[in-house]
N, C-alpha and C positions, 0 to 999 in steps of 0.2 A: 372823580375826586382828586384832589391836587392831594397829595402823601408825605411827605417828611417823614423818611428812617432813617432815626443814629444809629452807627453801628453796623452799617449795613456790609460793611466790609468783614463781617466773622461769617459762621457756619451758619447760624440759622439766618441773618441777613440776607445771605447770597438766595438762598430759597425764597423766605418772604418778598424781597423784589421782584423775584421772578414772578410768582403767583400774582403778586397785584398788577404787574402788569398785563399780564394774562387777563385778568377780570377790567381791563381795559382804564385804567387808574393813572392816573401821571404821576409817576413817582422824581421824589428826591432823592437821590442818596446819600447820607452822612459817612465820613468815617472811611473812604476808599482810599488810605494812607498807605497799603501797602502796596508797590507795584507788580506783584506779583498775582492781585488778587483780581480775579477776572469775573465780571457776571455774565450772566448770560446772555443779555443781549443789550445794547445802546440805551446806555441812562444815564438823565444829568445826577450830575456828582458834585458834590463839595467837600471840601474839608474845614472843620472847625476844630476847638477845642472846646469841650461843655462847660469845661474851667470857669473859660473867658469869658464872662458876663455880654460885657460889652460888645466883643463881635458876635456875639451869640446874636443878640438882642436885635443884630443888624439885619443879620440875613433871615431872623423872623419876621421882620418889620420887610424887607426884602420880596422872600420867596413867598410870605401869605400862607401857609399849607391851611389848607381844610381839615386838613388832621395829622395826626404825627405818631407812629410807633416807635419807643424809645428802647432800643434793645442796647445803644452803648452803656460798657460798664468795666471795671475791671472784675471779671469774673471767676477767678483764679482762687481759691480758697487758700492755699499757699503761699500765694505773694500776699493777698490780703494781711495772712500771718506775721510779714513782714514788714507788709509794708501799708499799718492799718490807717495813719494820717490821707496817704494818697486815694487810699481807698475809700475811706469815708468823701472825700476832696471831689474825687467824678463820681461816684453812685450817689451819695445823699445829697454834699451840694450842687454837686451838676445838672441833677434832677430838679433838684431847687429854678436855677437859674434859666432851665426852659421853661416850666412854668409860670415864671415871673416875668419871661420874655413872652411867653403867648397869653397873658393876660394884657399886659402891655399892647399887642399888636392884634392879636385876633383871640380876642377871649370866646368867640363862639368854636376855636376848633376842639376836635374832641383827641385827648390824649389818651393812649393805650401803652401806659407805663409795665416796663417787664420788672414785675422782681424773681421771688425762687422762692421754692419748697423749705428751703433749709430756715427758713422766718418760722416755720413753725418748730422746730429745734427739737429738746426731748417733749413735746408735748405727744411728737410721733411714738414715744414708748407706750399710750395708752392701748397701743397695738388695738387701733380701729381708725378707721378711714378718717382723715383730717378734713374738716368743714371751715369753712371760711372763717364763722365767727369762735373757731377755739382761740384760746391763748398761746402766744408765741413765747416761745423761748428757745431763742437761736445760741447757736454755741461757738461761733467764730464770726473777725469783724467783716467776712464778706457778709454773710446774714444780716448780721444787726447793721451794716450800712443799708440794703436795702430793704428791711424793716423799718428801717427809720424815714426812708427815703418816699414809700408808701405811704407812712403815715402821714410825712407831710403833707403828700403831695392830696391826700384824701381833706387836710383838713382847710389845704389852701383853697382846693373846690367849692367847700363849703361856702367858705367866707366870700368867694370870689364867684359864685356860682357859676363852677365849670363841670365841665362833662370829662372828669376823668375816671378812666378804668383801671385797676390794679390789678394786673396778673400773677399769680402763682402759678409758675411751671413747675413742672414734676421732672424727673429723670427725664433726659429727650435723646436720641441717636438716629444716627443714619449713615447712610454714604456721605463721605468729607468730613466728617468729624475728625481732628485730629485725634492723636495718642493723648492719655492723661483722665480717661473714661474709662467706665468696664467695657461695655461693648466694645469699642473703640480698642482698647487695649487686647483686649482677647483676642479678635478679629484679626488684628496687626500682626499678633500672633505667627496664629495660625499661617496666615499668607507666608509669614517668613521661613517658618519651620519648614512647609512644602515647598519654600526657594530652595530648602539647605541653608540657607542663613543665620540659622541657631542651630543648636542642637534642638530634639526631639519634645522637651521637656517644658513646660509651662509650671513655676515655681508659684504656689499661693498662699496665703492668709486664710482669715476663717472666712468661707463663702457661704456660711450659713443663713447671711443678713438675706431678707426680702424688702425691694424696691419696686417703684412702680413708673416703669416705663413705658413711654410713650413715644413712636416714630416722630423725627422732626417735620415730616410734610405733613401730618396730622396739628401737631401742633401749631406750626403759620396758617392754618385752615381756622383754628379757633383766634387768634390774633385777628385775621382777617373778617371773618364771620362777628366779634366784636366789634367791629370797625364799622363794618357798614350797616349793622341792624342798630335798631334804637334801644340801647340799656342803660338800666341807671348808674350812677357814678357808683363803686363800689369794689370791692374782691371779689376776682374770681378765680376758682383753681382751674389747671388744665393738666388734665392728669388721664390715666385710664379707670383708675379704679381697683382695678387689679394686683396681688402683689406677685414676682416675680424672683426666685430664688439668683443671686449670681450662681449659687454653681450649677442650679439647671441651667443657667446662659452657657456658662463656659462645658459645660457639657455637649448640649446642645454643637456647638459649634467644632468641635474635637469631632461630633460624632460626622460632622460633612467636610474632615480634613483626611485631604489624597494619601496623604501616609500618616503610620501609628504617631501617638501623640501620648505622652506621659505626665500624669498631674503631680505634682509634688510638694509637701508642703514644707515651709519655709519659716519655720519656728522662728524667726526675726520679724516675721510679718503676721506670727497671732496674735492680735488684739483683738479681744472681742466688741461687737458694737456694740454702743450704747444704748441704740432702739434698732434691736435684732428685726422688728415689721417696722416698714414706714411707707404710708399709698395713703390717696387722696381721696376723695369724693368731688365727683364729677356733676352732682347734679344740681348745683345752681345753674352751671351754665347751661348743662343740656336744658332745663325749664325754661333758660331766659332765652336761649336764641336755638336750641336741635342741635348743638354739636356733640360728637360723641368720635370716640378716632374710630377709622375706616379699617386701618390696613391690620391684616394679618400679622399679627409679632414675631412670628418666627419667618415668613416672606422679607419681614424686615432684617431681619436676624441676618438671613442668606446676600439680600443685597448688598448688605454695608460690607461682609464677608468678601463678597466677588469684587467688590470698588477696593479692599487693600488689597488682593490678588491680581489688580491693575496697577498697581502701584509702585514705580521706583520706591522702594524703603527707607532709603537717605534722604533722598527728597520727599517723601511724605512723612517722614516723622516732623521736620517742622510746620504742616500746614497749618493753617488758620483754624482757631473754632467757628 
């Protein structure tokens, strides 16, 4: 199958290519703007902007893909904060605008748009497993951009009768995540404290929230397993199911660091959540195609752990998501 991925140049891109190509797939990849950013092995690459209509439209009508995973976005909850025009600009119109270019050129491809968890907003205070058809109410405009961006793109299907898919991802981490994540951030941690590179001490907020994470090679497993089984246009979550305390994380990971490690809290950083539980339900997908994540969570936990203890610290603070 010919592939088309935006985006392929962040964290979970570099893996999703890898994998498809693995599963013997010709991939595109979108989005390899930074020079720094290396995949795993020889793949054609492009660059566009999803902005751009028009050259979009080109290299659809171009490359033909048989199908397309859409993981570009600005993904940033922060900057979204800031900078909510641009954000809504690539996630809802951008999203727009391959859709309209692959109706235009190959309306039989099937698209596997990524949105986020966070679409469901406080509906996750109901503190019970979030199902496809609850009500969303997202609480920043990264959310409500790709809320929005979902919804379109579900109702252009309709009208246009196409085969697109809607993902809800959940919490996701691994090795190469950059910093600006729990995991991710605790992990970094840790590694530095046992450089000597900080002091001893790991400063927090309240960790009492429960999240529900999920390893990123699990996760490009259901993206992928979407992809090539036959499902109908619709949502789907990809989640674990489970909910998962941060501070059993960071606990957790203190307790597999080479010297003593001290928690401390940071009365600038109590706020409490707003939906102290928030986890998904998993079982539309598992019904529709058997996927379910594989890997051990705390296997996970230790990898991402050992990949920042590999890590130049200056130079890995700015990697890519």
């Amino acid at each position: 199958m010919r592939v088309l991925v935006t985006g392929a140049g962040g964290f979970v891109g570099g893996y999703l290519v890898s994998a498809l190509a693995d599963r013997g797939h010709h991939i595109v990849a979108g989005g390899i703007q930074d020079s720094n950013c290396k995949l795993a092995r020889e793949i054609e690459t492009l660059n566009f902007d999803i902005t751009d209509y028009q050259r979009l439209t080109k290299i659809i009508g171009k490359i033909k893909p048989d199908a397309i995973i859409h993981l570009a976005a600005q993904s940033m909850v922060q900057r979204a904060w800031e900078e909510p025009g641009s954000t809504i600009a690539v996630n809802t119109i951008g999203t727009i605008n391959l859709i309209k270019a692959v109706t235009e050129h190959v309306p039989g491809a099937k698209i596997i748009n990524i949105g986020t968890s966070e679409e469901y907003g406080l509906t996750g205070g109901n503190s019970e497993p979030l199902e496809e058809h609850y009500d969303c109410l997202p609480q920043n405009p990264y959310a409500v951009s790709k809320l929005a961006a979902g919804q379109i793109a579900l109702q252009l299907a309709k009208k246009d009768h196409l085969n697109i898919v809607h993902v809800r991802p959940f919490n996701h981490f691994g090795p190469g995540q950059r910093r600006g994540y729990a995991v991710s951030d605790f992990a970094a941690q840790v590694a530095q404290i046992e450089k000597r590179l900080c002091p001893p001490v790991i400063n927090v907020g309240d960790l009492s929230a429960q999240r529900d994470f999920t390893d990123v090679r699990d996760v490009i497993e259901a993206y992928i397993t979407l992809l090539e089984k036959n499902v109908e246009t619709g949502i789907y979550n990809v989640c674990s199911g489970q909910p998962r305390s941060i501070n059993g994380i960071l606990n957790f990971l203190i307790e597999q660091s080479r010297v003593p490690i001290t928690i401390q809290i940071d009365r600038e950083k109590l706020r409490p959540s707003d939906v102290p539980l928030f986890v998904g339900s998993a079982s539309k997908i598992k019904k529709a195609v058997g996927w379910e994540p594989r890997r051990v969570f705390e296997d996970s936990l230790l990898e991402t752990l050992e990949w920042w203890r590999k890590q130049d610290m200056l130079a890995a603070a700015t990697l890519r998501r």
